[in-house]
C-alpha positions as a LaTeX table, in Angstrom:
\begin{tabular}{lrrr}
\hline
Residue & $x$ (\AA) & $y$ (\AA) & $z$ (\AA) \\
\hline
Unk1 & $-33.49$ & 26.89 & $-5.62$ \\
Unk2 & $-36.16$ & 24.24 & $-4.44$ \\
Unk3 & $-35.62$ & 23.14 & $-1.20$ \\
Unk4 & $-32.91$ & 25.48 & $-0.37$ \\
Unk5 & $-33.59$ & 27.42 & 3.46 \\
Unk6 & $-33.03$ & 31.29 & 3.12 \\
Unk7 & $-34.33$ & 31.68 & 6.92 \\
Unk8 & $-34.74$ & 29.47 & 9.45 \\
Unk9 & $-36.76$ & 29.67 & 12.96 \\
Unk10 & $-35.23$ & 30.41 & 15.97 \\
Unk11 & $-33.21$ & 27.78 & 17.93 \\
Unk12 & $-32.01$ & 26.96 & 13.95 \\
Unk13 & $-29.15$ & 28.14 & 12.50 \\
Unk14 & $-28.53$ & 28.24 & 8.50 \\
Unk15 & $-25.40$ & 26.13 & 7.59 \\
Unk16 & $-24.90$ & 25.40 & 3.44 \\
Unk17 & $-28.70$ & 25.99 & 2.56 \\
Unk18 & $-29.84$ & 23.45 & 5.57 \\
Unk19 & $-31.42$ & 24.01 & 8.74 \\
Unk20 & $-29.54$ & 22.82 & 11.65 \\
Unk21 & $-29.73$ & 22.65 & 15.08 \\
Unk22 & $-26.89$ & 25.56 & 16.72 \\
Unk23 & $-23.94$ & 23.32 & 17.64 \\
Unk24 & $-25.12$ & 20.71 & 14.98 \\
Unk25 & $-22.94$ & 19.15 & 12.63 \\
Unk26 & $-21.97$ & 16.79 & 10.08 \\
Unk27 & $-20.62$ & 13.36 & 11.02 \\
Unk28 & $-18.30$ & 11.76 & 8.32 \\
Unk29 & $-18.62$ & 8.75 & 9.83 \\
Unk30 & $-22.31$ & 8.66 & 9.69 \\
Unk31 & $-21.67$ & 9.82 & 6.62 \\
Unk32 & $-19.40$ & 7.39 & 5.04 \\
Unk33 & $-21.97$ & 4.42 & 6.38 \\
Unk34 & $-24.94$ & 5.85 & 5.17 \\
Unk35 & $-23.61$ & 6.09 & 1.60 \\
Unk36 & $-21.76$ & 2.28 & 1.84 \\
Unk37 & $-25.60$ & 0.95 & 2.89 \\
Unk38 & $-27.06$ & 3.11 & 0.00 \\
Unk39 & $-24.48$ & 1.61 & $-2.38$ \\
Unk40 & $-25.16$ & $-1.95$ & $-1.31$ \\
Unk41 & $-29.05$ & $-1.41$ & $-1.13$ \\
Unk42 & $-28.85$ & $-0.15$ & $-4.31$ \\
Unk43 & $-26.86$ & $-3.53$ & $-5.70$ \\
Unk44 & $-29.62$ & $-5.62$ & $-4.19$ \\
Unk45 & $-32.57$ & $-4.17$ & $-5.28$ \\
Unk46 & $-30.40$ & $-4.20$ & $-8.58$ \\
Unk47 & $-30.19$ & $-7.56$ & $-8.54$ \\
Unk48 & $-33.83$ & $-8.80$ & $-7.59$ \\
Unk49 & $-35.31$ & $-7.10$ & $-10.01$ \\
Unk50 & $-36.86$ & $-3.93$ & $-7.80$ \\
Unk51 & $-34.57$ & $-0.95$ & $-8.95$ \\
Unk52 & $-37.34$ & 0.98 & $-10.93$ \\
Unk53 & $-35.89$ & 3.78 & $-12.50$ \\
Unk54 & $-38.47$ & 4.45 & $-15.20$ \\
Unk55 & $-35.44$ & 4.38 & $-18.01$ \\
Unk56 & $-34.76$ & 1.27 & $-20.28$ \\
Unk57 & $-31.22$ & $-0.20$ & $-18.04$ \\
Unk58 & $-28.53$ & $-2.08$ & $-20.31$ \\
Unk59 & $-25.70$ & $-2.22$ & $-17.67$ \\
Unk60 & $-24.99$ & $-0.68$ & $-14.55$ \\
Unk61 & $-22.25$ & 0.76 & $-12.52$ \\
Unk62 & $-21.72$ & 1.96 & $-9.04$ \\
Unk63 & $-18.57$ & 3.44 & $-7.66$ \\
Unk64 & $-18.30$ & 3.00 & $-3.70$ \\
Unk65 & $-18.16$ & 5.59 & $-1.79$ \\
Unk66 & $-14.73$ & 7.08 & $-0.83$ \\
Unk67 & $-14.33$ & 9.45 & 2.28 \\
Unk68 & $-10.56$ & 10.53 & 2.76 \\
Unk69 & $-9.71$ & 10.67 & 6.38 \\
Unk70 & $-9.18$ & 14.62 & 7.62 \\
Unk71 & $-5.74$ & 15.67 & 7.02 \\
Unk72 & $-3.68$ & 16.27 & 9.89 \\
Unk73 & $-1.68$ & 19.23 & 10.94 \\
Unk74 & 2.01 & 19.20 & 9.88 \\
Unk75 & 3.02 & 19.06 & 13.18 \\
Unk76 & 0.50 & 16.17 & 14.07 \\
Unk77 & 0.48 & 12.33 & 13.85 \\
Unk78 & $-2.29$ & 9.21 & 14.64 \\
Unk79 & $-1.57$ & 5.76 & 15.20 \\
Unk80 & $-0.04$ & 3.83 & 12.44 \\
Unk81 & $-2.85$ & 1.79 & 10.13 \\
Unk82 & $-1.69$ & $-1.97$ & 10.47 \\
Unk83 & $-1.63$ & $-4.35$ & 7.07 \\
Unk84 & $-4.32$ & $-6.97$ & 6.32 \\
Unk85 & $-3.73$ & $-9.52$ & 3.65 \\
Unk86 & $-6.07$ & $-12.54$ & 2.30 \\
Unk87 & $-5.02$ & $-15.66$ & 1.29 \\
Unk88 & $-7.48$ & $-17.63$ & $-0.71$ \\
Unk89 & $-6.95$ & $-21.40$ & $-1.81$ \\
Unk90 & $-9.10$ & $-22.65$ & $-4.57$ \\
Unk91 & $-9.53$ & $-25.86$ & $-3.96$ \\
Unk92 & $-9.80$ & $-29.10$ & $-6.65$ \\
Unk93 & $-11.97$ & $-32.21$ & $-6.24$ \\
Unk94 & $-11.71$ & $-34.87$ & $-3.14$ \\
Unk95 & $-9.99$ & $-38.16$ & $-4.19$ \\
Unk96 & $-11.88$ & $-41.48$ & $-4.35$ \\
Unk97 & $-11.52$ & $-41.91$ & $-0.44$ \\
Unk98 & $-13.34$ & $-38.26$ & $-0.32$ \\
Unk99 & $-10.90$ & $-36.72$ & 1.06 \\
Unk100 & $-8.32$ & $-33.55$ & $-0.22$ \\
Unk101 & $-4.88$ & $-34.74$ & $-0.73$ \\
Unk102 & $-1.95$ & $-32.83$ & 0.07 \\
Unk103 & $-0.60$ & $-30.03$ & 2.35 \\
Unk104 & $-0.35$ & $-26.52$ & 2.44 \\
Unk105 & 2.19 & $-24.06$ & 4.07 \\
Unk106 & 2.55 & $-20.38$ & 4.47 \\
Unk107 & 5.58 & $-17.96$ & 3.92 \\
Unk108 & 6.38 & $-14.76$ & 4.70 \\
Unk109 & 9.39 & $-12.64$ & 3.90 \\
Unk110 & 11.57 & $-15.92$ & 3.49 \\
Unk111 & 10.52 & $-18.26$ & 6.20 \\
Unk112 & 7.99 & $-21.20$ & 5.69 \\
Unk113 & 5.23 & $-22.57$ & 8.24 \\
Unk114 & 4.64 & $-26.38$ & 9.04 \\
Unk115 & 2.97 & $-27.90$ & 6.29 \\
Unk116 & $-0.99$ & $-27.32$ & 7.39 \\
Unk117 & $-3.18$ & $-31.14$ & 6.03 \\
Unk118 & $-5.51$ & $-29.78$ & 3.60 \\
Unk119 & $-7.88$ & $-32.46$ & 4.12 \\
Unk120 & $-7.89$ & $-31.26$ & 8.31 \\
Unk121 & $-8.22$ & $-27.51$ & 6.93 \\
Unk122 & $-11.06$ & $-28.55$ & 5.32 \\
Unk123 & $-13.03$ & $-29.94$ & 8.06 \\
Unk124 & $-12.06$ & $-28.30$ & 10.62 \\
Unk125 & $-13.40$ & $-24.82$ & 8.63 \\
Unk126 & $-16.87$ & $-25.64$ & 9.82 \\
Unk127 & $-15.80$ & $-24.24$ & 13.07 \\
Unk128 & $-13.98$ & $-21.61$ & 10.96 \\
Unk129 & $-12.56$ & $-20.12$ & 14.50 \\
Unk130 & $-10.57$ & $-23.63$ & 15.36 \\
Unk131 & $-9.47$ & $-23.45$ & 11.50 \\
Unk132 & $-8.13$ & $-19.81$ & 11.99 \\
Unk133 & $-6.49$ & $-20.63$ & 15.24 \\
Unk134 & $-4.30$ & $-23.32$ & 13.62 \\
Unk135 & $-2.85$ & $-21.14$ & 11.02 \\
Unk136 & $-2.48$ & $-18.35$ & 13.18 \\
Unk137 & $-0.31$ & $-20.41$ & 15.81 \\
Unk138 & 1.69 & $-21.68$ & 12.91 \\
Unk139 & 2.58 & $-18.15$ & 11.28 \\
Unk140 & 3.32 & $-17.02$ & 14.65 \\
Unk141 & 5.97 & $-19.33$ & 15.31 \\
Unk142 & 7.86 & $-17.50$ & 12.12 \\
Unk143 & 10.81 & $-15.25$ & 13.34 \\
Unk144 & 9.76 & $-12.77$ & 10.44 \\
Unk145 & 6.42 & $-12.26$ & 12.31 \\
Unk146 & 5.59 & $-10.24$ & 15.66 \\
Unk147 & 2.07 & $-11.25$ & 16.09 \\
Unk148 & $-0.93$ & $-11.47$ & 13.55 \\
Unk149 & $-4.53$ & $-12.31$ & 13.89 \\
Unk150 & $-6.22$ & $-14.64$ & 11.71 \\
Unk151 & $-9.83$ & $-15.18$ & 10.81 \\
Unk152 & $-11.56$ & $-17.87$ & 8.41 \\
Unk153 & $-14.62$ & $-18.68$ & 5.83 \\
Unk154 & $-15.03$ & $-21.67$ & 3.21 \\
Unk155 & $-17.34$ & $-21.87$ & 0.52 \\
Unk156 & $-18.11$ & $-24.64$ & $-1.90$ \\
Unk157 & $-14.95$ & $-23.79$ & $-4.12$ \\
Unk158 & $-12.55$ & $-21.81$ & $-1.32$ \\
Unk159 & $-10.41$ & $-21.54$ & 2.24 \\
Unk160 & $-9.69$ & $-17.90$ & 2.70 \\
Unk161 & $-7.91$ & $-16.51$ & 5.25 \\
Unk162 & $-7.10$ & $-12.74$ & 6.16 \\
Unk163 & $-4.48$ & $-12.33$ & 8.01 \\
Unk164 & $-3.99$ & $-9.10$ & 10.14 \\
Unk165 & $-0.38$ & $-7.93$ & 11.30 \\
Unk166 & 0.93 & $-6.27$ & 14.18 \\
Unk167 & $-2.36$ & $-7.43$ & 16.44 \\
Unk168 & $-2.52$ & $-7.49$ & 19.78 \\
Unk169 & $-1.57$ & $-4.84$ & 22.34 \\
Unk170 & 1.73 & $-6.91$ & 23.38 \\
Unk171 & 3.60 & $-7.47$ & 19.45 \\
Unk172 & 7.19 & $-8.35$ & 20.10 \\
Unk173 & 9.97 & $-7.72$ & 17.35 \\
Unk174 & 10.00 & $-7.41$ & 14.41 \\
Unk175 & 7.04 & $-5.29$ & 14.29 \\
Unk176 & 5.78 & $-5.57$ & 11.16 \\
Unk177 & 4.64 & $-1.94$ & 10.56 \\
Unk178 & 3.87 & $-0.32$ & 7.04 \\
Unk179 & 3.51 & $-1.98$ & 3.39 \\
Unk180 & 4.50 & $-5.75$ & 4.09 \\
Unk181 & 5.64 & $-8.64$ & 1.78 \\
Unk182 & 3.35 & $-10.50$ & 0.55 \\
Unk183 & 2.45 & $-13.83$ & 1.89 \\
Unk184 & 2.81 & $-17.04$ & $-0.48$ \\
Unk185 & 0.80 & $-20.38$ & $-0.08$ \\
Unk186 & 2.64 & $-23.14$ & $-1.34$ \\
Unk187 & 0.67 & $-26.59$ & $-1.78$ \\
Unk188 & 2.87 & $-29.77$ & $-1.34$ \\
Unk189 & 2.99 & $-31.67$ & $-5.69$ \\
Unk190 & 0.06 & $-33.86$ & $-4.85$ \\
Unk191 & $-2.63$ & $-31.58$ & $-3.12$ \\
Unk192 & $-5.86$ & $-31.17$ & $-4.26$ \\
Unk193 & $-5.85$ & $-27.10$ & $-5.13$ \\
Unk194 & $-6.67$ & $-25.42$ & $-8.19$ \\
Unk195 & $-5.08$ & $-21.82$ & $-7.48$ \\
Unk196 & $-3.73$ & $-19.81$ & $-5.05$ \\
Unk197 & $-4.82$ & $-15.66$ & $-4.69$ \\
Unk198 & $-3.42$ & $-13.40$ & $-2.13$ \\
Unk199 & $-4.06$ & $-9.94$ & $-2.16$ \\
Unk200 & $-3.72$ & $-7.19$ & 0.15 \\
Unk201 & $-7.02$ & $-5.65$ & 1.93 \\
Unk202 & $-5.81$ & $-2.44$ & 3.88 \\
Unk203 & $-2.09$ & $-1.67$ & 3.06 \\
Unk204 & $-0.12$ & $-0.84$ & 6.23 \\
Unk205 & 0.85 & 2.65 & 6.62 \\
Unk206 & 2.75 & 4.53 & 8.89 \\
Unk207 & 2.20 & 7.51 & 10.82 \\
Unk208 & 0.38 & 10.31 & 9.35 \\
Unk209 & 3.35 & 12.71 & 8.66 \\
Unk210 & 5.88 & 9.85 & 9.74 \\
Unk211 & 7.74 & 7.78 & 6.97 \\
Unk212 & 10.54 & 4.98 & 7.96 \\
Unk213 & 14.06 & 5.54 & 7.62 \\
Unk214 & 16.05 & 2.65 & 5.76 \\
Unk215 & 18.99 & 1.09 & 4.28 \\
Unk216 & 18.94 & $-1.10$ & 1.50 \\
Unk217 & 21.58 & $-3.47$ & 1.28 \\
Unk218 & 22.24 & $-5.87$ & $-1.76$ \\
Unk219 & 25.07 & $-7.91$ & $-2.83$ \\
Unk220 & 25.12 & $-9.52$ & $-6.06$ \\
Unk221 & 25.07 & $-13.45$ & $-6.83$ \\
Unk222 & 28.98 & $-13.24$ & $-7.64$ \\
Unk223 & 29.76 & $-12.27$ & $-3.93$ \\
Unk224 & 31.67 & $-14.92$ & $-2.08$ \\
Unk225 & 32.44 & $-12.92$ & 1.16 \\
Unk226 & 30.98 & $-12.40$ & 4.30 \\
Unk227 & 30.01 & $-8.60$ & 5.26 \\
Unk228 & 28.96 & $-7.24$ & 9.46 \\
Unk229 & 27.93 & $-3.97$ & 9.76 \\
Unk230 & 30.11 & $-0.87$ & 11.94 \\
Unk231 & 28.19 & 1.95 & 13.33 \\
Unk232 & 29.54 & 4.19 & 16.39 \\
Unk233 & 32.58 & 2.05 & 17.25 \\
Unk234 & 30.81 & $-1.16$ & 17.03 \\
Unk235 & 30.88 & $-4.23$ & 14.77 \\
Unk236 & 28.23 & $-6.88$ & 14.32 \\
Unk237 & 28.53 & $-10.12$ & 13.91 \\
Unk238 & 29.70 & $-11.58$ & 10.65 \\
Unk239 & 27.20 & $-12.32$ & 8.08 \\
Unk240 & 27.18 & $-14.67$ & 4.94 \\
Unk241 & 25.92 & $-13.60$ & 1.95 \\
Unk242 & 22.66 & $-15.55$ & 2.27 \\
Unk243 & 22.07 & $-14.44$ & 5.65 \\
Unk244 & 18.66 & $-14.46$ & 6.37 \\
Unk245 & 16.30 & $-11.45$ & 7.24 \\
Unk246 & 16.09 & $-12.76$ & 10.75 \\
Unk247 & 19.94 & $-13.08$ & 10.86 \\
Unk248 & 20.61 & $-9.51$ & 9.58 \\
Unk249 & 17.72 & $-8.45$ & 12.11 \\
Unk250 & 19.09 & $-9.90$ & 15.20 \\
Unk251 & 23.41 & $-8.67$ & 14.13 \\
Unk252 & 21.72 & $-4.99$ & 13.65 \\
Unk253 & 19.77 & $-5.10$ & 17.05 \\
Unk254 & 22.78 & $-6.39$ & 19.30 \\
Unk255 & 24.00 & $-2.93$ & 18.34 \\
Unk256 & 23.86 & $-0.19$ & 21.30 \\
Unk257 & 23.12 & 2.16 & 17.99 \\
Unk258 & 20.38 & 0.37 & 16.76 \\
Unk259 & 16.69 & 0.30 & 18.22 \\
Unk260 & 13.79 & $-1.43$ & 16.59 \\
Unk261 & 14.40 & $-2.69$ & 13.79 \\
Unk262 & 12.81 & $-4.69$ & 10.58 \\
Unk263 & 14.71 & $-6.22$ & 7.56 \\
Unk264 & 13.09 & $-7.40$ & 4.41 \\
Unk265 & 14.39 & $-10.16$ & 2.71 \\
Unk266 & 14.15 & $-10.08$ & $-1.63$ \\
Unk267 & 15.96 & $-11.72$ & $-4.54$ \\
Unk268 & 15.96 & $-10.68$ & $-8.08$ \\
Unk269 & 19.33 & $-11.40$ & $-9.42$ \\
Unk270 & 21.01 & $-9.61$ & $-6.28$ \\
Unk271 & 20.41 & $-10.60$ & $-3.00$ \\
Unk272 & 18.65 & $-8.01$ & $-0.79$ \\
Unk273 & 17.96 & $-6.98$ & 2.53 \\
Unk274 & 15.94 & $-3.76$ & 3.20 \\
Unk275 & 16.32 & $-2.75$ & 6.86 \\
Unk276 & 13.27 & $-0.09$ & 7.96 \\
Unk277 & 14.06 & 1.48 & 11.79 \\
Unk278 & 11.56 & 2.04 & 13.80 \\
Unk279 & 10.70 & 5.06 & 16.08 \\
Unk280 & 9.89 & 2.45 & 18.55 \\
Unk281 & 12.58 & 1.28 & 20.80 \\
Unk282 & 15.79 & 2.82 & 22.01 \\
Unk283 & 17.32 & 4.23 & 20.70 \\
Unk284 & 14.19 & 5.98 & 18.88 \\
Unk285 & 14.38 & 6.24 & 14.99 \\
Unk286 & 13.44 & 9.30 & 13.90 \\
Unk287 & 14.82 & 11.05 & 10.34 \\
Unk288 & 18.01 & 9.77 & 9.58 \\
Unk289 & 19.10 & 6.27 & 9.56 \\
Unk290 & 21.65 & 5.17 & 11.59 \\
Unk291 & 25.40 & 5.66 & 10.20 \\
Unk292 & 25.90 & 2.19 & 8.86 \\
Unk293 & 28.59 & 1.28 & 7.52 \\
Unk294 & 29.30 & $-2.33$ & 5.38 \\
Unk295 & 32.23 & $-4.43$ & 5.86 \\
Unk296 & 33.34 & $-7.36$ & 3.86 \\
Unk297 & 36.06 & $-9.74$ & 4.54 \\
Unk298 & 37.72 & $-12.34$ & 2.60 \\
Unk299 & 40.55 & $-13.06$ & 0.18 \\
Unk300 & 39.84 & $-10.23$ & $-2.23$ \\
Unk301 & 38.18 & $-7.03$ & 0.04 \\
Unk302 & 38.84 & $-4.61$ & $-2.59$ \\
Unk303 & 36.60 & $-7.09$ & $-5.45$ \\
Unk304 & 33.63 & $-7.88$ & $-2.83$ \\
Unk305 & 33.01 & $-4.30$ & $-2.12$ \\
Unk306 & 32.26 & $-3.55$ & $-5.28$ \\
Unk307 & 29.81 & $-6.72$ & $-5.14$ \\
Unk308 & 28.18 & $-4.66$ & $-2.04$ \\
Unk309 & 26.14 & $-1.61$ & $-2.49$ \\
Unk310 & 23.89 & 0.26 & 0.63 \\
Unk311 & 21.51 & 2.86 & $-0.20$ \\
Unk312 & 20.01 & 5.25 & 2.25 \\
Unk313 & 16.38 & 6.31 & 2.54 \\
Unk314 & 15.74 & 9.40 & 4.89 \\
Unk315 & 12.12 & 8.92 & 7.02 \\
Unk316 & 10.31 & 12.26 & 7.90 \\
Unk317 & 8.48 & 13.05 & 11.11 \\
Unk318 & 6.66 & 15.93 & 12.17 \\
Unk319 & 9.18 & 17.67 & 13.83 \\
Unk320 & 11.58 & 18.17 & 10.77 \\
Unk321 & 13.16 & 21.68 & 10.10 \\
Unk322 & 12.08 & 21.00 & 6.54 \\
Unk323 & 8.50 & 21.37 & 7.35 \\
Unk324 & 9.13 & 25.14 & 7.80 \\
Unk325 & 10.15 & 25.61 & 4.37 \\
Unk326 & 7.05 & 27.18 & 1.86 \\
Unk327 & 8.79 & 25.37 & $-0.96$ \\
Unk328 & 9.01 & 22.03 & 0.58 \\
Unk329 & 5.52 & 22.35 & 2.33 \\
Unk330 & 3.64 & 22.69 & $-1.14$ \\
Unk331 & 5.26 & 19.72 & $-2.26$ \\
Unk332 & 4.34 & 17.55 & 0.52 \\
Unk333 & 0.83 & 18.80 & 0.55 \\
Unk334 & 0.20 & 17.55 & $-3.20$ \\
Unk335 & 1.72 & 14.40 & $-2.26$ \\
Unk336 & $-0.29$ & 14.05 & 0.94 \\
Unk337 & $-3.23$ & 15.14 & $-1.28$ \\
Unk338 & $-2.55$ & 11.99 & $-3.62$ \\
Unk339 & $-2.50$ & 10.05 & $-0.59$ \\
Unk340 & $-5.63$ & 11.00 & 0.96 \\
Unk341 & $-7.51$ & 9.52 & $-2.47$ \\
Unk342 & $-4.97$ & 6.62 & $-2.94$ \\
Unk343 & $-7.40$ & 3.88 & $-1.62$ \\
Unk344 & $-10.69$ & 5.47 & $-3.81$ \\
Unk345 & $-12.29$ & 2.47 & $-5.65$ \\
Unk346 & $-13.51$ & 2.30 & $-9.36$ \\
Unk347 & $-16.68$ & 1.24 & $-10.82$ \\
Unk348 & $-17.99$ & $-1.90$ & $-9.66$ \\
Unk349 & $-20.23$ & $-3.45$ & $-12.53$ \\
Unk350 & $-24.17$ & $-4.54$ & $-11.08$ \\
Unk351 & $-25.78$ & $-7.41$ & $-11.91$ \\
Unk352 & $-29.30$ & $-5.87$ & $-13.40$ \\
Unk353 & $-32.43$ & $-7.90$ & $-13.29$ \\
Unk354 & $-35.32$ & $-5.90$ & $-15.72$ \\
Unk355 & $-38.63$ & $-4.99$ & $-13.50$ \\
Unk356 & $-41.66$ & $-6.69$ & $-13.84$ \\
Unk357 & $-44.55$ & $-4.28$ & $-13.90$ \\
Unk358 & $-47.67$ & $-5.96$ & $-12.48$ \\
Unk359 & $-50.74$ & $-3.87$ & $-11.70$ \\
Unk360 & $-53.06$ & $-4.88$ & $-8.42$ \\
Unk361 & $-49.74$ & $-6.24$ & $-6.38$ \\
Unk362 & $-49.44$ & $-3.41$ & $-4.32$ \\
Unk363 & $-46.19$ & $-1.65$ & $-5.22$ \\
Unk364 & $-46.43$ & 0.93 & $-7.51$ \\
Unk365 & $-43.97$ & 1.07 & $-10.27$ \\
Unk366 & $-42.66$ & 3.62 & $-12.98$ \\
Unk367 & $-45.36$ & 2.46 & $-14.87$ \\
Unk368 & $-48.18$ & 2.85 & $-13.16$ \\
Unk369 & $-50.29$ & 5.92 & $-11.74$ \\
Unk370 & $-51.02$ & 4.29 & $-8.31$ \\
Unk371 & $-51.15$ & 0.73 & $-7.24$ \\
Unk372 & $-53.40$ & $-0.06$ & $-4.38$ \\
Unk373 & $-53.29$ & $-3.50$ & $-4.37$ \\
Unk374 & $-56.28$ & $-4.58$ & $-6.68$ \\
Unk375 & $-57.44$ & $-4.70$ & $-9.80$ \\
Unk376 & $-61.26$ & $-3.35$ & $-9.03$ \\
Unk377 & $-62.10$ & $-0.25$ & $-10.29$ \\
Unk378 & $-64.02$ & 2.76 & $-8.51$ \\
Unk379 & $-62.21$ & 3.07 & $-5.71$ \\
Unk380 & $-59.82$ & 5.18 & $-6.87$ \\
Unk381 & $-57.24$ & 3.40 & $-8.73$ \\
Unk382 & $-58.62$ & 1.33 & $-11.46$ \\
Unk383 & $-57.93$ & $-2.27$ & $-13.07$ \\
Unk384 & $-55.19$ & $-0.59$ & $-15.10$ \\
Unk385 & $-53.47$ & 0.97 & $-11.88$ \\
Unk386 & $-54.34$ & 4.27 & $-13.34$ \\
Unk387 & $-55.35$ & 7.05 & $-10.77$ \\
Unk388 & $-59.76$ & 7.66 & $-11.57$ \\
Unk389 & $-60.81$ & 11.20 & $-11.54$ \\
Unk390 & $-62.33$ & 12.60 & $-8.34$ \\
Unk391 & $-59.49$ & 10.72 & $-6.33$ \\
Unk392 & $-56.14$ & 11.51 & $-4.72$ \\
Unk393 & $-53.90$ & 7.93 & $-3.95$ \\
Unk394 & $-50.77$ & 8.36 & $-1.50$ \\
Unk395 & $-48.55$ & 5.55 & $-1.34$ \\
Unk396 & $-46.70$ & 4.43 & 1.80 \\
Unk397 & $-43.93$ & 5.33 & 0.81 \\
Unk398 & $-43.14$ & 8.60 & 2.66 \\
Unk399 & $-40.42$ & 9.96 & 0.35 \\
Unk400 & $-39.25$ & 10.77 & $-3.42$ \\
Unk401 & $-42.22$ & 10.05 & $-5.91$ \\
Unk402 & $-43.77$ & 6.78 & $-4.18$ \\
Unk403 & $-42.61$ & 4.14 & $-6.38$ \\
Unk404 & $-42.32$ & 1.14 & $-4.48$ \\
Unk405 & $-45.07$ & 1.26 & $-1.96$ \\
Unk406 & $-48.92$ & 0.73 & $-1.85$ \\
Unk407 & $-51.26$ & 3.33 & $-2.40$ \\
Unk408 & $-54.28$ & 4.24 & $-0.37$ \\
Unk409 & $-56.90$ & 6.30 & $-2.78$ \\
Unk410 & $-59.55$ & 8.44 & $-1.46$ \\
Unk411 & $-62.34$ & 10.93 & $-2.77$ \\
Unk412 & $-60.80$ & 14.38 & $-3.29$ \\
Unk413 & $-63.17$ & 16.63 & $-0.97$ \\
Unk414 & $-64.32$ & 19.82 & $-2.50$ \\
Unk415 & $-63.49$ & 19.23 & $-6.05$ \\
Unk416 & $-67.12$ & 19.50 & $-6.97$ \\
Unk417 & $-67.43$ & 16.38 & $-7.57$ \\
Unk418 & $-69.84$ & 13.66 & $-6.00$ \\
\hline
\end{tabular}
């Protein structure tokens, strides 16, 4: 096939139909960059009217580039990949004073910040890293959070803030590792915001090969009890039944049987607590979850257990006996193989602006024959920007068919022609 290498000189070696240097190879992240620039080169020349691709153009998709991330040996693992999330506040109209009434506050897996003046937000977003500071100090005071790092941007219409967790090289408990709760903006009645979005940028993941061990506890909205957990000869404190995550947290980790430790707080009906273990710590949790066991107490034991139910979720590691069995290491690989392509991205529609074909202003388009900059004729390329006989034109650009640069014509030497 054209521009396919059967043979290549010496000091070259032939790798896929390419000549490469011995040694040479192919970076994927080079790779991955070069084809997020192409995409977003090719939205902008999309948009200002320069993508000439000879063909009539009613819409226009691209799909952005997706390179999975090389798949790790079985027995192998990488550092975890930490969760971002945005939070974007569409904001309404000043009052008659000009300024944004109301407040804002944050909350994250059941605790709330201080209310945040969205009136001070506003203003004090023109030095977007002061604005980013003050609601990063006040998340950080939350119990629920280790330690996240927040940057800013406004717009005419906007605040948004994207909030990354477990940041820093010193994050204390709880850790805040893997796919997080989302965080909830609540304005106060009277402040001045149309909407609130928040969505989730890069989902937090553990491990590659690793998944958490948990427990899921829930009791339903008829329990009147108290519960505490047992494990190994120990009892934790007691607990009411809207205990917070925090509080279930902090009666888990005063256990010698317990290490690190998150609990996630949810209510549906049934109250919830779902407590992920952490290799981190001592002791390490790695496979099984601890053997937890639930204890209620009050007037009627035998009626709030049934009102109590705990689930177990077994983590994996790279180190498990299982990964030796054939069976077991097929089925993994197609779901590690769905995971590898779980972030790939769908078509993202192009705003299209039609060409404008104008001969004599130096950039040759689909529908011309060269373009040198003119519109006088006899010098190669004439008022029509159609190439004259007796004349060769090479455009500046150096590559593909030289649509989009200017041409330089010349007379062809030895045609026999004067």
């Amino acid at each position: 096939a054209q521009g396919v290498c059967t043979e290549c000189h010496q000091g070259l070696e032939l790798r896929s139909g390419a000549c490469l240097a011995k040694g040479a190879g192919y970076s994927t992240v080079g790779t991955e960059l070069s084809l997020i620039n192409l995409v977003s080169d090719i939205k902008g020349l999309a948009a200002n009217g320069t993508l000439d691709t000879g063909y009539p153009v009613a819409s226009m998709a691209v799909k952005p580039p997706f390179v999975p991330l090389e798949r790790l040996a079985p027995n192998s693992s990488s550092a975890p990949t930490t969760e971002i999330q945005r939070v974007e506040i569409r904001i309404g109209q000043p009052d008659g004073s000009g300024k944004l009434p109301g407040t804002v506050a944050l909350s994250f897996n059941g605790e709330t910040t201080g209310e945040l003046e969205l009136d001070l937000l506003l203003r004090v977003l023109n030095d977007t890293a002061e604005a980013a500071l003050m609601v990063e100090s006040e998340l950080n005071l939350l119990t629920t959070i280790g330690n996240v790092a927040v940057s800013a941007s406004r717009n005419e219409t906007s605040l948004t803030f994207e909030v990354v967790f477990h940041a820093g090289d010193l994050v204390q408990s709880p850790l805040n590792l893997g796919p997080l709760p989302l965080l909830q903006a609540v304005p106060s009645a009277e402040a001045g915001v149309n909407s609130v979005v928040v969505d989730v940028v890069r989902k937090g993941e553990p491990d590659a090969n690793f998944t958490f061990p948990e427990h899921r506890l829930c009791v339903t909205s008829s329990f009147a009890g108290s519960f505490n957990f047992a494990v190994a000869n120990e009892t934790s404190v007691g607990l009411a039944s809207n205990a917070s995550a925090t509080e279930v947290r902090d009666a888990l980790q005063a256990l010698d049987a317990v290490g690190e430790a998150e609990v996630f707080l949810s209510q549906n009906g049934s109250r919830c607590w779902t407590i992920r273990y952490y290799a981190e710590g001592d002791p390490p949790h790695l496979g099984q979850p601890p053997a937890l066991e639930v204890r209620t107490t009050g007037e009627n034991r035998r009626r709030l257990s049934a009102d109590v139910s705990l689930d177990a979720s077994e983590g994996a590691t790279p180190f498990d006996e299982a990964d030796l069995d054939d069976a077991l290491l097929a089925e993994g690989a197609d779901a590690e193989e769905a995971a590898l392509t779980r972030n790939a991205s769908d078509f993202d529609e192009v705003a299209y602006t039609e060409v404008v074909h104008t001969c004599g202003d130096g950039i040759r388009t689909t529908a011309e024959g060269c373009d040198d900059g003119n519109n006088i004729g006899g010098d190669g390329c004439d008022s029509l920007c159609r190439l004259e006989v007796g004349f060769a034109c090479v455009s500046s650009r150096p590559y593909g068919s030289g649509v989009g640069g200017i041409d330089t014509c010349s007379p062809v030497c030895g045609d026999g022609r004067q």
